[in-house]
N, C-alpha and C positions, 0 to 999 in steps of 0.2 A: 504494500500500500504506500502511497506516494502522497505524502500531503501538498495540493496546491497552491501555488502563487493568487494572489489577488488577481481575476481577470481587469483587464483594462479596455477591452477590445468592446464595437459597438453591440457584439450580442453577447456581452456578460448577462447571465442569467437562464437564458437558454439553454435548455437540455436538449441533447439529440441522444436517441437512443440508436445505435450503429452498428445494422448487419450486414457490413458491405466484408469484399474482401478483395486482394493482391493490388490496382490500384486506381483505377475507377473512384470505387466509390472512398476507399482512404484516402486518395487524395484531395476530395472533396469536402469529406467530414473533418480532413487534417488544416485546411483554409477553412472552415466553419470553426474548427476549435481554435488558431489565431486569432478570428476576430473575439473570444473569448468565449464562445460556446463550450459547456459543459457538455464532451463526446463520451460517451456511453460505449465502448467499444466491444459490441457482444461475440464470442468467438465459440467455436465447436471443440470440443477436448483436446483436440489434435491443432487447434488451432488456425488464423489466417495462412493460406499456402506459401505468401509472400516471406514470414519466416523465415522460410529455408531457403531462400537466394541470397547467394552468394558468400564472402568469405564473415567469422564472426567468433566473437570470442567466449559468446557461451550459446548455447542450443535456441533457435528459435528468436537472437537477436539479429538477424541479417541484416546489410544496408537497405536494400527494399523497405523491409520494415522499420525500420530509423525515419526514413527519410520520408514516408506515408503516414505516419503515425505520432508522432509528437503529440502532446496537449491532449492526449486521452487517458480513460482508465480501462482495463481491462478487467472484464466480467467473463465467466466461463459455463457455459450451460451449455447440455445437452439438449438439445430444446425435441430431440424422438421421446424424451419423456416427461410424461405429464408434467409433474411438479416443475418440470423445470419452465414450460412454458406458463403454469399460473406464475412462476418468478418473474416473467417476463412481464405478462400483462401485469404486476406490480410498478415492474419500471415503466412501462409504457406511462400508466395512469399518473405518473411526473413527470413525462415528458412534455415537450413542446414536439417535438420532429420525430417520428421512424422513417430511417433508409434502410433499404435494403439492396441487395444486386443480387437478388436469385432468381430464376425463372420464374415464370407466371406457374409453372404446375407446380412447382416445389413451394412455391409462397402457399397456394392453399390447401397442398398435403399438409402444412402444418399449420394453418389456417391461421398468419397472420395478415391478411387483406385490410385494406382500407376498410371496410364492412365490417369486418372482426374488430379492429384495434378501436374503431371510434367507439364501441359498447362500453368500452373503459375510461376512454379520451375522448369525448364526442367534438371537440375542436381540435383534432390533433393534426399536425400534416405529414401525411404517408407519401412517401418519395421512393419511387420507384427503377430506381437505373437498372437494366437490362439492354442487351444487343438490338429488337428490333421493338418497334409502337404494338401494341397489344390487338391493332384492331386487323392488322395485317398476316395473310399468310406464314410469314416467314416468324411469329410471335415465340414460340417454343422450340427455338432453335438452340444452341450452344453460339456462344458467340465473344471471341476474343479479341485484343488488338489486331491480329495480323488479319482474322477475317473480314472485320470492319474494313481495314485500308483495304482487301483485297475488293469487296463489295460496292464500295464509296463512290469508287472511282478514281481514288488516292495513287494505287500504284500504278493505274495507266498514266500518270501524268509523266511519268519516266521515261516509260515508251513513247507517247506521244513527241516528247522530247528530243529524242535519243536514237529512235526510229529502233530501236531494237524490244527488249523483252520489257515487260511491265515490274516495276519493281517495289518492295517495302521499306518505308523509311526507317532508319538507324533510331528510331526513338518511338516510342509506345505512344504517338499522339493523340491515338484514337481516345484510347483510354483519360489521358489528362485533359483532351479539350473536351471531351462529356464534361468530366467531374467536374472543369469550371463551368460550363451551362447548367450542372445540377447545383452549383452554388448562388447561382444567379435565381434560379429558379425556385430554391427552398426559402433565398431572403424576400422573395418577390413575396411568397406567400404566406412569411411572417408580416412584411407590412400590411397583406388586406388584412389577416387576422388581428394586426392591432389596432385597425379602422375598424372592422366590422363585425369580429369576436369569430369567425367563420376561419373553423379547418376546412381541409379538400386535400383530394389525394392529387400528385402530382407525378407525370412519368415523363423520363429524357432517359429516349432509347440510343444506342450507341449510332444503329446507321442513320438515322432522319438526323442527328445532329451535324456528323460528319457529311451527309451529302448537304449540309444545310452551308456548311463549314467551305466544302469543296469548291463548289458553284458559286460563292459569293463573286469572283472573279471568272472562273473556268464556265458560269450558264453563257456569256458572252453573247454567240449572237442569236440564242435559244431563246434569250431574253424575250424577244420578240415573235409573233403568232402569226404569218407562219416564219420561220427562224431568216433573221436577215443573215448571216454567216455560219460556220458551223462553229462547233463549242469550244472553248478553250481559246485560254487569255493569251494572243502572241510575245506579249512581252515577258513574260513569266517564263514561258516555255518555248522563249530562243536557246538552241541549242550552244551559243556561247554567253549565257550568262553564268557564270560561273565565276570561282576564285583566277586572279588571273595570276601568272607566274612573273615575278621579277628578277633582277639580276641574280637576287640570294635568297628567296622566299617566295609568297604566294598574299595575294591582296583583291579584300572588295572595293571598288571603285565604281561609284554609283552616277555620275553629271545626271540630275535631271531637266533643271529650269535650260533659260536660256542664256544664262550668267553663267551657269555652273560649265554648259557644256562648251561656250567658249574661251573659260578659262582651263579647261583640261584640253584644249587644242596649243592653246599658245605655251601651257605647261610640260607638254608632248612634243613641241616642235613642227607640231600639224598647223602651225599658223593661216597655212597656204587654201588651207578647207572652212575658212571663216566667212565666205560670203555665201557657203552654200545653203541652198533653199529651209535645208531642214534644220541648220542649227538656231529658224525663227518658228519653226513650226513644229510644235507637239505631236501635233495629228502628225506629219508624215514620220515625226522620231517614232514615233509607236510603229509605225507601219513596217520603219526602217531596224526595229531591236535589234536584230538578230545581227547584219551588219554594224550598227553600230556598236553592239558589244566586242563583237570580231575586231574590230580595230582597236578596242583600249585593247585587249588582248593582244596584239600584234605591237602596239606600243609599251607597254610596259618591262619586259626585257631589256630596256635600255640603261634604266637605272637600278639601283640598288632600292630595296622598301626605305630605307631610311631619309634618303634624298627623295623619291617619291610622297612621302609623307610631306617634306619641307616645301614641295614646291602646290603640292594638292592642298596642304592647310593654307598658303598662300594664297592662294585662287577659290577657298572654298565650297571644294569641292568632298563631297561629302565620300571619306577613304577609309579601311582600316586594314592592317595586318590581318591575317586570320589566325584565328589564335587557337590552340590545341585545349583540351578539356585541362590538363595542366596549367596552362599557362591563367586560368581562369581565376585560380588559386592565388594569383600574386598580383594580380591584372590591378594597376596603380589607383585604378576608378571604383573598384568592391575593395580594395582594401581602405580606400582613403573612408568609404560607406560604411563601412565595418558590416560588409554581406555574408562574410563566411565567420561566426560568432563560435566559439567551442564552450565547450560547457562539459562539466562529470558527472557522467550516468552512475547512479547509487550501484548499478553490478558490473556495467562495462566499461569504465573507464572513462578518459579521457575521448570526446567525442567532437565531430565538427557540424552543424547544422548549415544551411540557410538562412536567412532574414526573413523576415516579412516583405515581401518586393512592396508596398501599397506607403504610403504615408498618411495620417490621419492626425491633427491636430488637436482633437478632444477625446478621440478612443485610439489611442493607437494598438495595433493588434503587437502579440508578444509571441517571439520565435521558440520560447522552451520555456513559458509558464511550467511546466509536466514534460517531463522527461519521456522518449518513448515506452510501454511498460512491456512488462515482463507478463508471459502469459497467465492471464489469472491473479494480477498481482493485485487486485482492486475489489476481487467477488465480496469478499467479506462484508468490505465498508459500502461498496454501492448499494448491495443487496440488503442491510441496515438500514440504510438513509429512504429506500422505498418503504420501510416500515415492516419489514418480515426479521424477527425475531430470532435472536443469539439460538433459541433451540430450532428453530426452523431451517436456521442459514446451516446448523449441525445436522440437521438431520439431510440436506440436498448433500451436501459434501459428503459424506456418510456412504448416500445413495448411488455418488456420479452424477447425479444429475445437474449436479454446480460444481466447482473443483478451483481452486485455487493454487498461487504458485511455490511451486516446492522452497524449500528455506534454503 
């Protein structure tokens, strides 16, 4: 058990009760609990799967889980038995929020549905992350990161690119851009509820988000009934927009305006390409991306990054090295921020977090109010503070039906 910090953050007070798992919904509920939400972190005896990735210095504290889970407690129920699901609708009945990320059949095999949980909480808001919208074919599928981008239309944009095979991005976005539109979406529906006293269940399915996410650029010329062009934004997916290579390294260099782009000509030694048509026209720069990214490309070899930096900050021109996941760590701009905070975990040690990326001048949200927890490490006193009784909380542990963390 982990006694907390005073929350500061705009939803001190707030309880979420939290059956998500690996990082969907933790890291949704882990940005709920920054802002100062009191996260409920419900786990099955074996625990969040996320646990077990990667390297760690006691069983079940993986980086995954570190880095999804701060600012919560951890509760442990077997929720296939009874008791242990009346534990639950205790904690519900103090909640403000249930999330969950299980399929729609497994939510009502064990019957906690928006229908179910409002019997106890009849304001409550039931949040529902899952892979597809419920009213859809595809509702009881399985569905993970790499399915989402495969589904989206995320890793065609590679191919389309690239002219070659379709590909998946180096990073699990699917998963963390839901979990920010489930945070959007859970505060959305604490403000009607603090207008108008009204729970409601809420669902943000993985693909409607990400096709929502994809297309925001990529509908292009679908936009329009019947399609003025076909899909897919050309400046995005010039095939020379990329990091470009200089004399000792590799850099983005972006000219957009009409300022930016004639000063990365006279900074290039392209002086001679300044009266042409498009360095006045948007419309044909767009048309032209592709070449024009080819030519910083073609240009940048000439200098070293460091002199290209002196002469691109000159002409302001918007430039940077590209930096390796390392160099992130030391990067002059989070450290001058104090973005990478370390802090000592009560069993693992010395540890490095994240900041809060957000700023807020009367609730600022707090990166390690609560340490990430140990599994079970919290059954006791949560299950307390719902008001079920020192022989009751004896008698689930007893049973398995609750379980808490070994000493």
């Amino acid at each position: 058990m982990t006694e907390p910090k005073r929350p500061t953050g705009p939803l001190a007070g707030v309880r979420i009760v939290d059956l998500t798992s690996v990082i969907l919904g933790p890291y949704a509920t882990q940005t709920l609990a920054d802002m100062g939400a009191d996260v409920i972190k419900v786990e099955t005896p074996d625990g969040d799967i996320a646990r077990q990735a990667g390297p760690a210095r006691s069983p079940g504290m993986g980086p995954l889980h570190l880095n999804a889970n701060r600012n919560k407690r951890s509760v442990v129920l077997d929720l296939k038995q009874q008791p242990a699901r009346d534990a639950l609708l205790r904690l519900v009945a103090s909640a403000d929020v249930f999330v969950h990320s299980m399929r729609p059949q497994a939510m009502r095999k064990l019957r906690i549905s928006y229908e179910d949980l409002r019997i106890v909480r009849p304001d409550i808001i039931h949040c529902s992350l899952w892979g597809f919208g419920s009213r859809g074919p595809y509702a009881e599928r399985p569905a993970y990161d790499d399915v989402i981008q495969g589904l989206s239309g995320l890793a065609d944009l590679a191919a389309r690119r690239s002219g070659g095979a379709p590909e998946l991005a180096p990073a699990i976005i699917a998963d963390k851009t839901t979990g920010l539109m489930a945070v959007g979406a859970i505060t959305a529906a604490l403000y009607h509820r603090a207008r108008t006293g009204e729970g409601q269940s809420v669902e943000v399915p993985m693909l409607e988000t990400m096709v929502s996410y994809n297309l925001v650029e990529h509908l292009f010329g679908a936009a329009f009934e019947p399609p003025a062009t076909t899909m897919g934004y050309g400046r995005a997916l010039a095939g020379h927009r990329k990091p470009h290579r200089t004399a000792d390294g590799y850099m983005v260099v972006l000219p957009y305006t009409h300022r930016q782009w004639q000063g990365f000509l006279k900074a290039s030694g392209l002086e001679s390409r300044l009266g042409e048509a498009w360095t006045e026209d948007a419309n044909l720069r767009s048309r032209m991306a592709d070449q024009l990214y080819g030519m910083i490309g073609a240009a940048m070899p000439q200098y070293k990054t460091a002199e290209w930096m002196r002469r691109l900050e000159a002409a302001d021109v918007p430039n940077v090295p590209v930096a390796t996941l390392e160099d992130l760590l030391v990067d002059p701009h989070l450290t001058a921020t104090g973005f990478f905070p370390t802090y000592d975990h009560p069993t693992e040690g010395r540890l490095r977090t994240t900041d809060v990326p957000w700023r807020m001048s009367a609730t600022p949200g707090q990166p390690v109010r609560l340490p990430p927890p140990r599994l079970g490490a919290d059954t006791r006193q949560v299950l307390a503070e719902a008001g079920i009784g020192a022989g009751e909380i004896e008698a689930l542990i007893a049973s398995g039906a609750a379980r808490e963390a070994e000493a």
